[in-house]
N, CA, C and O atoms as CSV, one atom per row, in Angstrom:
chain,resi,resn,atom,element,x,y,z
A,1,UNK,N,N,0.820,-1.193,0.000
A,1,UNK,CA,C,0.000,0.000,0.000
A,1,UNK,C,C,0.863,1.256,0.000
A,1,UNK,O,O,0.560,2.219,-0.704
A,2,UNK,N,N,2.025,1.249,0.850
A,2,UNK,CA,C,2.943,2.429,1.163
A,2,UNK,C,C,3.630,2.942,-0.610
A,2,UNK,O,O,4.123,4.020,-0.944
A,3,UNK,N,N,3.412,1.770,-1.380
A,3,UNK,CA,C,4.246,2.126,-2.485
A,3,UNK,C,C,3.560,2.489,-3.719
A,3,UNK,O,O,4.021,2.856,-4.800
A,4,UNK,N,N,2.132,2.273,-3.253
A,4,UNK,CA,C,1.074,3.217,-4.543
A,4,UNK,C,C,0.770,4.500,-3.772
A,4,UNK,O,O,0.050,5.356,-4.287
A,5,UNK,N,N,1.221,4.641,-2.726
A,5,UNK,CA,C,1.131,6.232,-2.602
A,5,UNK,C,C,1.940,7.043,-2.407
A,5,UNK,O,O,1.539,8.178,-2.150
A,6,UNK,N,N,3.252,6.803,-2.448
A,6,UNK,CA,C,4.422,7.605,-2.132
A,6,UNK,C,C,4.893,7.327,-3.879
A,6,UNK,O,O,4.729,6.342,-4.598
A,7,UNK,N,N,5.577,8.765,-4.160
A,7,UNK,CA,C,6.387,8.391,-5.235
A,7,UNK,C,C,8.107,7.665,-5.036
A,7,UNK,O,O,8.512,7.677,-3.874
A,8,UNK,N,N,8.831,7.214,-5.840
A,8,UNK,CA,C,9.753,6.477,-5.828
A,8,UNK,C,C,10.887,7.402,-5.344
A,8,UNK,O,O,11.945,6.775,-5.289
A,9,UNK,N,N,10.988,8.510,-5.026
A,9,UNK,CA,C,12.137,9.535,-4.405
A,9,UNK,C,C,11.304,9.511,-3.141
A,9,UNK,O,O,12.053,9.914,-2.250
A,10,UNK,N,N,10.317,9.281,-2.724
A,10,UNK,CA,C,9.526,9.529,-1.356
A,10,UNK,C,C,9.965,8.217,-0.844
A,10,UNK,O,O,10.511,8.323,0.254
A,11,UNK,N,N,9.906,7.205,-1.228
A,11,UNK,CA,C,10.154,5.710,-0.730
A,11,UNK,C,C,11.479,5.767,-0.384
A,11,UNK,O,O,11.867,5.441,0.738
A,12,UNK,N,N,12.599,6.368,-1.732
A,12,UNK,CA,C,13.970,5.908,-1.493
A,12,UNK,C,C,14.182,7.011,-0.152
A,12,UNK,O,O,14.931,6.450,0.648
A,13,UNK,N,N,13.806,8.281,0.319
A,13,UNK,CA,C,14.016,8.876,0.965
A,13,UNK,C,C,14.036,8.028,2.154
A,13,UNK,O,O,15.058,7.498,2.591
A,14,UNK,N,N,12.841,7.917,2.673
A,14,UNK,CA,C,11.953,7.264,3.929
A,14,UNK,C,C,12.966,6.042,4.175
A,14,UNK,O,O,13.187,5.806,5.363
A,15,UNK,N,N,13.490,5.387,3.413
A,15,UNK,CA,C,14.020,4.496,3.643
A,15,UNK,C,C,15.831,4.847,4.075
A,15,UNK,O,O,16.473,4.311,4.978
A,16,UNK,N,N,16.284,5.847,3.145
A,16,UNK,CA,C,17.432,6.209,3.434
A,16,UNK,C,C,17.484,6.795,4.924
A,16,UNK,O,O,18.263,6.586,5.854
A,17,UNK,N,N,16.528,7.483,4.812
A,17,UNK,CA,C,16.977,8.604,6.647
A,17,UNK,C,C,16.384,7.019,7.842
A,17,UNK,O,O,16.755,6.844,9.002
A,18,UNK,N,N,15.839,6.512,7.389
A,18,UNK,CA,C,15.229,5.474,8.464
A,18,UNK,C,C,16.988,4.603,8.887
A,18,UNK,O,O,17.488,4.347,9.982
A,19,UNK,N,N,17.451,4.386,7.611
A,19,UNK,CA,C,19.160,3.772,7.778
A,19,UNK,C,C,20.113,4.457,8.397
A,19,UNK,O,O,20.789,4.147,9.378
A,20,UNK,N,N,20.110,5.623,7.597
A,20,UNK,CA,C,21.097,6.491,8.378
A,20,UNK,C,C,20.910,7.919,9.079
A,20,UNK,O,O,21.679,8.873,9.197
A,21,UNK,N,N,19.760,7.728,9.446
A,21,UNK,CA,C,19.650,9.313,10.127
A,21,UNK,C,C,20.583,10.457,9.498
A,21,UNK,O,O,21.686,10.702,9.985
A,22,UNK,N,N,20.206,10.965,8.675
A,22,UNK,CA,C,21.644,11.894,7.820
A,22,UNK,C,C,21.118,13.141,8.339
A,22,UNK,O,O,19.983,13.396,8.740
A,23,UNK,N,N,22.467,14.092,8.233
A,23,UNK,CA,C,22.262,15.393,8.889
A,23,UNK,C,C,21.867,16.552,7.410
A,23,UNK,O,O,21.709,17.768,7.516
A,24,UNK,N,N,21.783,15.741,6.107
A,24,UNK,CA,C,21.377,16.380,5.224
A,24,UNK,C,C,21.168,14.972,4.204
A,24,UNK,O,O,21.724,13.887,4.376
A,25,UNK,N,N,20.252,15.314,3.157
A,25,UNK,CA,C,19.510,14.594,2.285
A,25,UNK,C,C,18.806,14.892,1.042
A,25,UNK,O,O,17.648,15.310,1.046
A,26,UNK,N,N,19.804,14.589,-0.537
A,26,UNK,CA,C,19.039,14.894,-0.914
A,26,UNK,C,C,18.336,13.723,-2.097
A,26,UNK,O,O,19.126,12.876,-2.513
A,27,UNK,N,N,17.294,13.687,-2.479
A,27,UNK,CA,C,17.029,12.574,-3.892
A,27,UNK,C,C,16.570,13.315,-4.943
A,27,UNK,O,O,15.728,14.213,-4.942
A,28,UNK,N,N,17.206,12.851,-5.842
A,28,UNK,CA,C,16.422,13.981,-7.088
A,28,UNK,C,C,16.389,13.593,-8.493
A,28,UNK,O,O,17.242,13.485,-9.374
A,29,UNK,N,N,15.195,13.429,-8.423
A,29,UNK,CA,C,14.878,12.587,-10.121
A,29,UNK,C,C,15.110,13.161,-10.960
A,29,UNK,O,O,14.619,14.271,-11.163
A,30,UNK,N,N,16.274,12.358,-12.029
A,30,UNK,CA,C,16.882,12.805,-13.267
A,30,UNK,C,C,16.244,11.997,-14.309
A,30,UNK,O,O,16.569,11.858,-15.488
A,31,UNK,N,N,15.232,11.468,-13.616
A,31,UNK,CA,C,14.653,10.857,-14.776
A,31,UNK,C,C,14.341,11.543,-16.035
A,31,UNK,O,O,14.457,10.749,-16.968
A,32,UNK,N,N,13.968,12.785,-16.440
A,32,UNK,CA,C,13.495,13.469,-17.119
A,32,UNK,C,C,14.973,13.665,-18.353
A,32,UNK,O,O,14.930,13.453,-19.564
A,33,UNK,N,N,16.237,14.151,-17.485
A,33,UNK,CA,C,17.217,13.816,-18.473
A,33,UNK,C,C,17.945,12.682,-19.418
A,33,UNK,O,O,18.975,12.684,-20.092
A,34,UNK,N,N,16.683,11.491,-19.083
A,34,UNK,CA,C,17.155,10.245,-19.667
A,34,UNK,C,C,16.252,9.962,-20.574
A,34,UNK,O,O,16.426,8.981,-21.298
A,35,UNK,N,N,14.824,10.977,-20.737
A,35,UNK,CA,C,13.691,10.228,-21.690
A,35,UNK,C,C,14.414,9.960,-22.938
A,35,UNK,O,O,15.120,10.679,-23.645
A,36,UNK,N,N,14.029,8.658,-23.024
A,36,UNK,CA,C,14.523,8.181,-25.007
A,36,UNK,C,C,14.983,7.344,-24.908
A,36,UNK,O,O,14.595,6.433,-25.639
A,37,UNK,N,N,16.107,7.066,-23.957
A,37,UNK,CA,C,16.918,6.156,-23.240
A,37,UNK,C,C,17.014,5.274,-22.946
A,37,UNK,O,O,16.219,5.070,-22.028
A,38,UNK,N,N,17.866,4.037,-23.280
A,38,UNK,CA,C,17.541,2.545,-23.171
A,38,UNK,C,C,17.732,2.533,-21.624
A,38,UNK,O,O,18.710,2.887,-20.966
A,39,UNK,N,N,16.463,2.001,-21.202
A,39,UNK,CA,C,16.462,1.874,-19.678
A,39,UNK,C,C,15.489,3.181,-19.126
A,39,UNK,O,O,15.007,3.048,-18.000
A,40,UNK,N,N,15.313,3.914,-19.572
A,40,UNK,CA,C,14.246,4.757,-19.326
A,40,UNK,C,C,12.546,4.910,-19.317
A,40,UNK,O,O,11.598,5.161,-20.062
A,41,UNK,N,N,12.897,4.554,-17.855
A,41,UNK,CA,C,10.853,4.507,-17.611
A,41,UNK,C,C,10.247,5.854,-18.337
A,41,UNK,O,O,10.564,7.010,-18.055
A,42,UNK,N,N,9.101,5.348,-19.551
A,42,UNK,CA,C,7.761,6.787,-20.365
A,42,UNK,C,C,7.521,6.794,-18.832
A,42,UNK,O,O,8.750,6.714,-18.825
A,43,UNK,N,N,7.246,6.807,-17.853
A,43,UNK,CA,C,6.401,7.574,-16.695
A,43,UNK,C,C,7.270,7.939,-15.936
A,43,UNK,O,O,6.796,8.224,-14.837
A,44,UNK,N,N,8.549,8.092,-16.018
A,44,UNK,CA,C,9.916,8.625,-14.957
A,44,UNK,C,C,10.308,7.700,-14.527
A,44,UNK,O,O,10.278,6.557,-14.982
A,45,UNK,N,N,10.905,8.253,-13.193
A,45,UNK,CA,C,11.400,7.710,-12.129
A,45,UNK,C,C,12.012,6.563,-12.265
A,45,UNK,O,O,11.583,5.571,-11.676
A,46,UNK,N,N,13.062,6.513,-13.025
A,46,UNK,CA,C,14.185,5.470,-12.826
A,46,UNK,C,C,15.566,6.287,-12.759
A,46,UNK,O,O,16.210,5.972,-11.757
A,47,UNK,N,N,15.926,6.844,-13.223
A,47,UNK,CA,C,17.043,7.894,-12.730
A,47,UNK,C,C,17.129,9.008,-11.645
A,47,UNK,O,O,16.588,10.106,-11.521
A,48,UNK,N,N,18.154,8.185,-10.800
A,48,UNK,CA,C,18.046,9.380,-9.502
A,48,UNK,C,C,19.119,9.306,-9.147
A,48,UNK,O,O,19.900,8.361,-9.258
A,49,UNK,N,N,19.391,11.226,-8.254
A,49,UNK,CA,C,20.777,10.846,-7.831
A,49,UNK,C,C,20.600,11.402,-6.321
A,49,UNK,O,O,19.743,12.202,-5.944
A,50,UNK,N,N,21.708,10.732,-5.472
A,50,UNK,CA,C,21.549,11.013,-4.085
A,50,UNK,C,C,22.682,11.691,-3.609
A,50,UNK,O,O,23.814,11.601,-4.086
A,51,UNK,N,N,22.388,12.270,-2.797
A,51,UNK,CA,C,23.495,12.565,-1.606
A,51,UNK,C,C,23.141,13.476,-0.299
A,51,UNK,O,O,22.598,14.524,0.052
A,52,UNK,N,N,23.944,12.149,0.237
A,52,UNK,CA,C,23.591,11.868,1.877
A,52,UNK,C,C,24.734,11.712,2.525
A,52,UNK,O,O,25.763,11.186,2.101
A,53,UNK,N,N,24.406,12.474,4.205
A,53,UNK,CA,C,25.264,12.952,4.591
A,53,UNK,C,C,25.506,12.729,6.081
A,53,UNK,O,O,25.264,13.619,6.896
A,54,UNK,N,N,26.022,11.440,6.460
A,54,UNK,CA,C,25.438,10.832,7.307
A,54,UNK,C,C,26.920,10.476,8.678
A,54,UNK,O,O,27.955,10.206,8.069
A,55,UNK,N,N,27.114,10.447,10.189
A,55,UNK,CA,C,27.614,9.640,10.725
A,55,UNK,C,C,28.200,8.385,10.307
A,55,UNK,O,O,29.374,8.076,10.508
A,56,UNK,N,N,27.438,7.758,9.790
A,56,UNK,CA,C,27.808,6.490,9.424
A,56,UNK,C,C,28.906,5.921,8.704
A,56,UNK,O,O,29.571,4.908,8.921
A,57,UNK,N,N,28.964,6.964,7.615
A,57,UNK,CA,C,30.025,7.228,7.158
A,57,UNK,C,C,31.509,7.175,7.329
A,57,UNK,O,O,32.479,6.965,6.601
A,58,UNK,N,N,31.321,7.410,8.398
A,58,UNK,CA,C,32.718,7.407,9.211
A,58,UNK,C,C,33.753,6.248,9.069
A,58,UNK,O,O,33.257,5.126,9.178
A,59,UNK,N,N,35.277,6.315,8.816
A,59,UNK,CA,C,35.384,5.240,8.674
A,59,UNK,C,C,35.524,4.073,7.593
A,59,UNK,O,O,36.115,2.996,7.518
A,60,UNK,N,N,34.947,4.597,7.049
A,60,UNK,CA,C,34.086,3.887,5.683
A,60,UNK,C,C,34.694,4.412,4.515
A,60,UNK,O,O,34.754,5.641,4.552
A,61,UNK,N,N,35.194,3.866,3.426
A,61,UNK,CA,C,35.398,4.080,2.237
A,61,UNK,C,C,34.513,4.519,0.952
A,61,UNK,O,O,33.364,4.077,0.968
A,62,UNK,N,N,34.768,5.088,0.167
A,62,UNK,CA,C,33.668,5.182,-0.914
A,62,UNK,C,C,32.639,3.739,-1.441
A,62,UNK,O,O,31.445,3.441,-1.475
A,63,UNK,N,N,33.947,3.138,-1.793
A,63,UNK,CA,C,32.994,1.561,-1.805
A,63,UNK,C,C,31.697,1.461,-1.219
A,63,UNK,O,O,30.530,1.541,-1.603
A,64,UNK,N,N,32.633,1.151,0.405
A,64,UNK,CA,C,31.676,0.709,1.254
A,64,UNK,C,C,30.398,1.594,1.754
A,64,UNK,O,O,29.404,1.386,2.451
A,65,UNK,N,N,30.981,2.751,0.988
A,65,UNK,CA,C,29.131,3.649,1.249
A,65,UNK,C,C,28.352,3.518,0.146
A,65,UNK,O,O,27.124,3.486,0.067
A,66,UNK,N,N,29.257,3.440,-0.775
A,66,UNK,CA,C,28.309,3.385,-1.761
A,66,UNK,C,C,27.338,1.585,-1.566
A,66,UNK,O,O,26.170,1.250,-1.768
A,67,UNK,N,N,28.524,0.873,-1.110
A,67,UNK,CA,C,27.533,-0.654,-1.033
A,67,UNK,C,C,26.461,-0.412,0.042
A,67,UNK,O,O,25.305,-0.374,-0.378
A,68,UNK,N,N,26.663,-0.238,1.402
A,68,UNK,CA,C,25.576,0.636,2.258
A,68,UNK,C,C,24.376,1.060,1.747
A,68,UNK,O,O,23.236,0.808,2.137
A,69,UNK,N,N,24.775,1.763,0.789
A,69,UNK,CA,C,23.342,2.699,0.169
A,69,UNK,C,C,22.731,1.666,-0.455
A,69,UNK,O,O,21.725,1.157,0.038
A,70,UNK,N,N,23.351,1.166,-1.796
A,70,UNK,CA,C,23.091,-0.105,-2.567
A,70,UNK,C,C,21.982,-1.096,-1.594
A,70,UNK,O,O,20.814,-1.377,-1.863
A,71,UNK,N,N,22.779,-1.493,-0.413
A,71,UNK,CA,C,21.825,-2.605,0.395
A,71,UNK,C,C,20.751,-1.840,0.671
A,71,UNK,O,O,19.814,-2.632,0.570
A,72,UNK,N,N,20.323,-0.814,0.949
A,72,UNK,CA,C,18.843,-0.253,1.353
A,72,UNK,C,C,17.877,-0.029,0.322
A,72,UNK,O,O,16.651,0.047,0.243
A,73,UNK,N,N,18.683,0.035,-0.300
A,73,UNK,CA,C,17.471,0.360,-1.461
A,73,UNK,C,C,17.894,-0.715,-2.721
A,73,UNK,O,O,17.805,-0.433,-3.916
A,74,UNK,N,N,18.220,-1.597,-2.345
A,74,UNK,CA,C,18.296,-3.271,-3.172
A,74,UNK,C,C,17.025,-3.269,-3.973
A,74,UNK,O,O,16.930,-2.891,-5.141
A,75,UNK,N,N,15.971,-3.779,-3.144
A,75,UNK,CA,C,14.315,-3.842,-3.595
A,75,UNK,C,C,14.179,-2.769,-4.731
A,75,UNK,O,O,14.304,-2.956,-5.941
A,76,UNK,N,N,13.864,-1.487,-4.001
A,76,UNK,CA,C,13.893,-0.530,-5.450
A,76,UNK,C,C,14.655,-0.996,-6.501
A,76,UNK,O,O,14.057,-1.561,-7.417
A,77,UNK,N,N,16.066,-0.853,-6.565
A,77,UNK,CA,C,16.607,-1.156,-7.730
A,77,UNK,C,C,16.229,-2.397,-8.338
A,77,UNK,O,O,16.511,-2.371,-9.536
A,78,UNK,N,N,15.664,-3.548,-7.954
A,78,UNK,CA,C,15.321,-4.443,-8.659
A,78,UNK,C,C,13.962,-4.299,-9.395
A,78,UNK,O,O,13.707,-4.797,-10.492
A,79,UNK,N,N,13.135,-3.556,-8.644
A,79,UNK,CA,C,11.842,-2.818,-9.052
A,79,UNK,C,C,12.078,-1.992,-10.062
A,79,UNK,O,O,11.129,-2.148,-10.831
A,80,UNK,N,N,12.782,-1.227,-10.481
A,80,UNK,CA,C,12.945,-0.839,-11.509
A,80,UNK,C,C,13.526,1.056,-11.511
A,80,UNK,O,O,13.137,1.901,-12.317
A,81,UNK,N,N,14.326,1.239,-10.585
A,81,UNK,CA,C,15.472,2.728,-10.667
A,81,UNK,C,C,16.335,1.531,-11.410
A,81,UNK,O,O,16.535,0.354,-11.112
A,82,UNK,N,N,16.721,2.291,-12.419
A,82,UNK,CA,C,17.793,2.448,-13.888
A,82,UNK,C,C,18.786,2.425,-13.588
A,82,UNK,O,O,19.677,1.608,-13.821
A,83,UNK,N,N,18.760,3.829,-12.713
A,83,UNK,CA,C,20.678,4.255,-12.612
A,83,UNK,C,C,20.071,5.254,-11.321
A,83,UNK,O,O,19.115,5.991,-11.081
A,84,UNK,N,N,21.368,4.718,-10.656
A,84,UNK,CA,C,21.822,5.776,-9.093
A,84,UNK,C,C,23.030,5.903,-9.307
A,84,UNK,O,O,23.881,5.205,-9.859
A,85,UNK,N,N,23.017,7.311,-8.590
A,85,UNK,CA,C,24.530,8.177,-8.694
A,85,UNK,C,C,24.082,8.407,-7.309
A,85,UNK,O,O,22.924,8.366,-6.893
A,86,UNK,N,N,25.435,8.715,-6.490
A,86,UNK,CA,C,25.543,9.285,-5.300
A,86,UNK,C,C,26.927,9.742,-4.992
A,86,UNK,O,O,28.058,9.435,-5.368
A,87,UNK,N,N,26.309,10.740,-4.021
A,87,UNK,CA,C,27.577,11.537,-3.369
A,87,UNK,C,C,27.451,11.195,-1.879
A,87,UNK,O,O,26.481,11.722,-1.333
A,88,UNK,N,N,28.425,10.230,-0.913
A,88,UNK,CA,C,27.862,9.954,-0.167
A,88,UNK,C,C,29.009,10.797,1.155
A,88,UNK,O,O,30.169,10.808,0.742
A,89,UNK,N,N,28.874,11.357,2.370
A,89,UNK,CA,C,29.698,12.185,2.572
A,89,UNK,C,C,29.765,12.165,4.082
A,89,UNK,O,O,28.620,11.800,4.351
A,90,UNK,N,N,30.314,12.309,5.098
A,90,UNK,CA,C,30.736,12.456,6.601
A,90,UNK,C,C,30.209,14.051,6.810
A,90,UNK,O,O,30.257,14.831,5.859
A,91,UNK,N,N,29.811,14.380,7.850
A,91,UNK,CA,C,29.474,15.564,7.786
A,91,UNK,C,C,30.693,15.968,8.039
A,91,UNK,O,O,30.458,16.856,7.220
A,92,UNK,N,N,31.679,16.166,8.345
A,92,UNK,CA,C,33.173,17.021,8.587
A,92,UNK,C,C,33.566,17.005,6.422
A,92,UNK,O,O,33.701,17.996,5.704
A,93,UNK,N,N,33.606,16.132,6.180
A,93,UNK,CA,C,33.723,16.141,4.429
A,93,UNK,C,C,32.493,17.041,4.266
A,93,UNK,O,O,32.813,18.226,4.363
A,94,UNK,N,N,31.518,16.896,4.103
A,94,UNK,CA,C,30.127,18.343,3.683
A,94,UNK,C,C,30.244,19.483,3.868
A,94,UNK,O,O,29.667,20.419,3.315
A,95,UNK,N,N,31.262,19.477,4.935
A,95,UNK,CA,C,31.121,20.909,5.400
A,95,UNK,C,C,32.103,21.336,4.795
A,95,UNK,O,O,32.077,22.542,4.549
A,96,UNK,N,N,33.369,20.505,4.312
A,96,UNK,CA,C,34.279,21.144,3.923
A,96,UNK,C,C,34.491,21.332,2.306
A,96,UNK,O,O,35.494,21.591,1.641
A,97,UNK,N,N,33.452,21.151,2.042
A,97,UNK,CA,C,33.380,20.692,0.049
A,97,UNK,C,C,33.077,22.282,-0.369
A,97,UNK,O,O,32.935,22.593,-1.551
């Protein structure tokens, strides 16, 4: 039910801050820059890009945040997001970019 009423940046959100409590967040459908595109949903929402900015981080390598992110939102991507990009960041790195 939660997933015919939230759109697919509302889901990946809800799900991201539920993982990592981030001190900033953003999702943002690029779907629109991919219409035509092999792999491109006619109704959007398969291209999105993130960046999140989280504790968790800490520690952690690009890899391993980027696999982090990957595991939470597994389901989606098999459901059908295309392509994720992310910027994934420590808040001491955010602040200093």
């Amino acid at each position: 039910m939660l997933n015919t009423i939230l759109s697919v940046a509302e889901r990946m959100e809800l799900l991201l801050r539920e993982a990592f409590s981030p001190s900033h967040l953003e999702v943002i459908d690029e779907s629109a820059l991919h219409a035509g595109h092999a792999g491109a949903n006619p109704g959007g929402e398969s291209h999105f890009r993130v960046v999140i900015v989280s504790d968790r981080f800490a520690e952690t390598g690009r890899v391993q945040r980027q696999q982090l992110v990957y595991g939470v939102l597994d389901e989606m991507i098999k459901d059908g997001i295309h392509a994720l990009s992310m910027v994934t960041s420590t808040p001491e790195e955010y602040a200093d970019r």
